[in-house]
C-alpha positions as CSV (number, residue, x, y, z in Angstrom):
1,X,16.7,-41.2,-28.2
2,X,17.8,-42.8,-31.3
3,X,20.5,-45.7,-31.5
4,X,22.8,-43.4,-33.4
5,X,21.8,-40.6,-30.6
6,X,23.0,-43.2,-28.1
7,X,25.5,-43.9,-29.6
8,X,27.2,-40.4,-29.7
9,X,26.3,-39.7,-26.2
10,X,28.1,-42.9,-25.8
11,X,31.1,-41.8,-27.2
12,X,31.1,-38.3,-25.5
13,X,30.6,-39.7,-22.2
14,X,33.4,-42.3,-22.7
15,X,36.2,-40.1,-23.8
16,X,35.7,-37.1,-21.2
17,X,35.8,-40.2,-18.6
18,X,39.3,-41.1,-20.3
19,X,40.2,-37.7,-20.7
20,X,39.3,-36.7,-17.1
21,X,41.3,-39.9,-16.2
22,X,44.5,-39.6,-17.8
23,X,44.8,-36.7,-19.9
24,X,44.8,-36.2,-23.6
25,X,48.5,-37.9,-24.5
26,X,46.9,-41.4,-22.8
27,X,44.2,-41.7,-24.6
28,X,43.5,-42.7,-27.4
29,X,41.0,-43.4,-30.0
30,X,40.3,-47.5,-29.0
31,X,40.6,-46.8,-25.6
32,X,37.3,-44.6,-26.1
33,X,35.7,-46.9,-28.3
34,X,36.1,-50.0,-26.2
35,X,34.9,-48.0,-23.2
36,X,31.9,-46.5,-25.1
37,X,31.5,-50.5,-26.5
38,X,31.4,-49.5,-29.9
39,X,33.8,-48.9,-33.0
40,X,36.4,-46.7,-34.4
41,X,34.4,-46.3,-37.5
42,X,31.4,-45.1,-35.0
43,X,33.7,-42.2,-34.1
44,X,34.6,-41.2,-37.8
45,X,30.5,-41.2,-38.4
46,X,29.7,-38.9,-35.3
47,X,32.5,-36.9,-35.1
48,X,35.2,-37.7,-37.7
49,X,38.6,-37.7,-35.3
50,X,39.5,-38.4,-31.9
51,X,41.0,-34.5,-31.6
52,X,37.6,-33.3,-32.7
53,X,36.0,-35.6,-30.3
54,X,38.4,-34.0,-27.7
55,X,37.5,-30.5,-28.4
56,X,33.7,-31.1,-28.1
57,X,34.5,-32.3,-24.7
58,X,36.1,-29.1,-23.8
59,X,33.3,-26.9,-25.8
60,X,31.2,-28.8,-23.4
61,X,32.3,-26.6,-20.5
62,X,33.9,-23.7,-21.7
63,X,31.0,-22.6,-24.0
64,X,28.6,-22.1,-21.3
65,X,31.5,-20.3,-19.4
66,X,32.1,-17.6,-21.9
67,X,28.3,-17.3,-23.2
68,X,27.9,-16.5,-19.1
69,X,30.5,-14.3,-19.4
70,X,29.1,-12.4,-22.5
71,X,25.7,-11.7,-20.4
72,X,27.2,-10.9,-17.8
73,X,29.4,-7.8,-20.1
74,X,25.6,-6.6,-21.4
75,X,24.8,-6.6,-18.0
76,X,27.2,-4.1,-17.0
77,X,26.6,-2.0,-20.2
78,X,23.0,-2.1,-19.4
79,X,23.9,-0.6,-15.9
80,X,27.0,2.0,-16.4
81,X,27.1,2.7,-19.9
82,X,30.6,3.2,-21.4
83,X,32.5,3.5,-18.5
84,X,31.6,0.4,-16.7
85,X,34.1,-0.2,-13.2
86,X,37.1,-2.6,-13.8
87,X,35.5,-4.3,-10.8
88,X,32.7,-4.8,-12.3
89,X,34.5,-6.1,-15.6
90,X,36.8,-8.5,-13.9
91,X,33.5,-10.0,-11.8
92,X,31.9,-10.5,-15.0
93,X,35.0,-12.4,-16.5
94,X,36.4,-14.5,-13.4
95,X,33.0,-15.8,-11.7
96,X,31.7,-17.9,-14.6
97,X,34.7,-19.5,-14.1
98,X,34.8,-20.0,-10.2
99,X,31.3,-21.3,-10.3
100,X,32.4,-24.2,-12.9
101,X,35.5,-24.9,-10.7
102,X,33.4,-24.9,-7.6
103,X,30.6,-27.3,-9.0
104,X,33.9,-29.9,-10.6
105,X,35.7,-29.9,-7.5
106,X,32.8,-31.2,-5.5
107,X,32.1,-33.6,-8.3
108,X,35.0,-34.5,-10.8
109,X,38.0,-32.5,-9.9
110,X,39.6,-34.9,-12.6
111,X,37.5,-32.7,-15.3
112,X,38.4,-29.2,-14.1
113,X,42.5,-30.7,-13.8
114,X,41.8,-31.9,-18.0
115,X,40.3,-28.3,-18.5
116,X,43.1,-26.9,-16.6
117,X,45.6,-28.2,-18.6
118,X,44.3,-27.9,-21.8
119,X,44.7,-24.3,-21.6
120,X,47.9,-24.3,-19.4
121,X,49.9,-27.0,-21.8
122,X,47.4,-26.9,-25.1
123,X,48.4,-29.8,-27.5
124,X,48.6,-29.4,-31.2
125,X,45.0,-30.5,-31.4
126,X,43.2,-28.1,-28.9
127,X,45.9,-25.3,-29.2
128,X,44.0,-23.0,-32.0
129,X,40.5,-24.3,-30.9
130,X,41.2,-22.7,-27.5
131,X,42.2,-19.8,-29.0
132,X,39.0,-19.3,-31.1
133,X,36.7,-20.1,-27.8
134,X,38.4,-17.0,-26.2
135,X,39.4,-14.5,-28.9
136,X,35.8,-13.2,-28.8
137,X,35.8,-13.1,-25.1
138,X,38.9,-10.9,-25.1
139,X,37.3,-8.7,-28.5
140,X,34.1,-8.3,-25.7
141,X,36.4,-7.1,-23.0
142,X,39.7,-5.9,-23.8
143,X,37.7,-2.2,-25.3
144,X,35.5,-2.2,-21.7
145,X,38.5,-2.2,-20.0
146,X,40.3,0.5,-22.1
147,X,37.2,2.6,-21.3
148,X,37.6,2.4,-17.7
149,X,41.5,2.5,-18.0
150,X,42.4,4.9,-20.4
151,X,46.0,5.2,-19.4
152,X,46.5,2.1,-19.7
153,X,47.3,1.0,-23.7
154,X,45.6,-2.2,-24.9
155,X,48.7,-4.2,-25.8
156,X,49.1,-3.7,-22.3
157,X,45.9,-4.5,-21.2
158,X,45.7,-8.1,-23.1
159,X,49.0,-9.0,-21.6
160,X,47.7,-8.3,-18.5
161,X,44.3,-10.2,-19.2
162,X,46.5,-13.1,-20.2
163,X,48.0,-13.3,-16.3
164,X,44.3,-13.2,-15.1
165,X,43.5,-16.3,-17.4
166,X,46.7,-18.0,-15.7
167,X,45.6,-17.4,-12.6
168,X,42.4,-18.9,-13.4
169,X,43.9,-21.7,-15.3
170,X,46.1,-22.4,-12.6
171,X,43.3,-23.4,-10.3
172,X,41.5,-25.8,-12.6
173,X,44.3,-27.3,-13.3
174,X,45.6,-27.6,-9.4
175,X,41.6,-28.9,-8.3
176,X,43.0,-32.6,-7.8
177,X,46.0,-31.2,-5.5
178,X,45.9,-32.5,-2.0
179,X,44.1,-29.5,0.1
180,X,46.6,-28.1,2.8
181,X,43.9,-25.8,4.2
182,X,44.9,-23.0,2.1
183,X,43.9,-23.7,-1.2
184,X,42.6,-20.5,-2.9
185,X,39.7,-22.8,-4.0
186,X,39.1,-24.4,0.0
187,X,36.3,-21.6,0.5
188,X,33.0,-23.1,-0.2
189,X,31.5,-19.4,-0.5
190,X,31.9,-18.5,-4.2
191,X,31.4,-14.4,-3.3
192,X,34.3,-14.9,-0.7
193,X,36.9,-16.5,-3.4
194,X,35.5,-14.3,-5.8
195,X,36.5,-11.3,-3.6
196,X,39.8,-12.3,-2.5
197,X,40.7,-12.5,-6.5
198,X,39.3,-9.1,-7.3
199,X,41.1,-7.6,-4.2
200,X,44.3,-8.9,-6.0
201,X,43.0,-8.3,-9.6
202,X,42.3,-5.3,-9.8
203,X,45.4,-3.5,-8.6
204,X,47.8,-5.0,-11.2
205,X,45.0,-4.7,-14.3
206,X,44.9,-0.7,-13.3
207,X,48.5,-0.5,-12.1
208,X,50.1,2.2,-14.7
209,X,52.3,0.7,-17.5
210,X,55.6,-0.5,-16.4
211,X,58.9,0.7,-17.3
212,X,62.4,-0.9,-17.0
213,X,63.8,-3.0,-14.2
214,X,61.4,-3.4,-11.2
215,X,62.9,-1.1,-8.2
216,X,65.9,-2.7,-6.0
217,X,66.4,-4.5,-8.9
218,X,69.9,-4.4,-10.5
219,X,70.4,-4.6,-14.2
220,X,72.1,-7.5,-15.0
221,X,72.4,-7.3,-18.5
């Protein structure tokens, strides 16, 4: 590894440790330097801002997520064709994810938390990068799942797909939350956490299109 290599894997390393630590707002560009002991003009050479430096943190993880999650949708092609089950569809999209969370909240909950809230509260920084990282996921998806729910419109569908991704969001960004004993992450079985979601999943993504006040409901308006 070269010095500059070093250097940049310096700088990498320092600012997810900060970022991890105490979130994108509290840190800032010397803070990383000093802990990487090198200079802000280092960072403007390797990476030319502290935001970009932030989103290569976060490509870190969620590229390998969603390039997972893009095999796994071949996958299912390969197997069913067209009409591949919305079981099948919502395994492919959710367990990338629950094997990331399960590997950062046995060994840097802080990371998964930073993850969590970068997609639950995005700054101004990270905001359209997140959306770029998962446009093509939902481009991949959102036609599968119009195959195997036809009844269902697509609007629909990616309104739908956006509660999943709270959901999912939700629990990266709770990992650091004192465990009561019923965390939906306290399972240390992947396939049983992964089960448990579908089970809930996969009712409300195939539930037919809503219309007007939920029953019992009185209109208020």
């Amino acid at each position: 590894m070269t010095v500059a290599e070093s250097t940049r894997e310096r700088l990498l390393a320092a600012a997810q440790r900060l970022f991890a630590q105490g979130g994108e707002d509290a840190t800032s560009l010397r803070a990383i330097t000093r802990e990487a002991g090198t200079n802000v003009a280092a960072v403007n050479y390797h990476f030319g801002s502290r935001d970009e430096l932030l989103r290569l943190v976060l490509e870190g993880y969620i590229e390998p997520i969603n390039a997972r999650r893009m095999a796994m949708f071949d996958a299912a092609v390969a197997t069913f064709g067209d009409h591949v089950p919305v079981r099948v569809l919502l395994t492919a999209f959710v367990r990338p994810d629950l094997e990331v969370l399960a590997e950062l909240r046995a060994k840097n909950p802080r990371i998964a938390r930073f993850i969590g809230r970068a997609y639950t509260q995005p700054s101004e920084a990270v905001s359209g990068f997140m959306h770029a990282q998962f446009a093509p996921v939902a481009e991949r998806l959102v036609p599968l799942l119009q195959q195997a729910l036809p009844t269902v419109p697509a609007a629909e569908l990616r309104i739908r797909l956006g509660f999943v991704v709270s959901i999912i969001t939700g629990l990266f960004a709770t990992a650091t939350s004192p465990s009561d004993g019923h965390h939906p992450m306290e399972s240390p079985d992947i396939d049983i956490q992964l089960a448990r979601l579908i089970a809930f999943l996969e009712p409300g993504l195939a539930a037919p299109p809503a219309r007007g006040e939920p029953d019992g409901f009185p209109d208020t308006r």
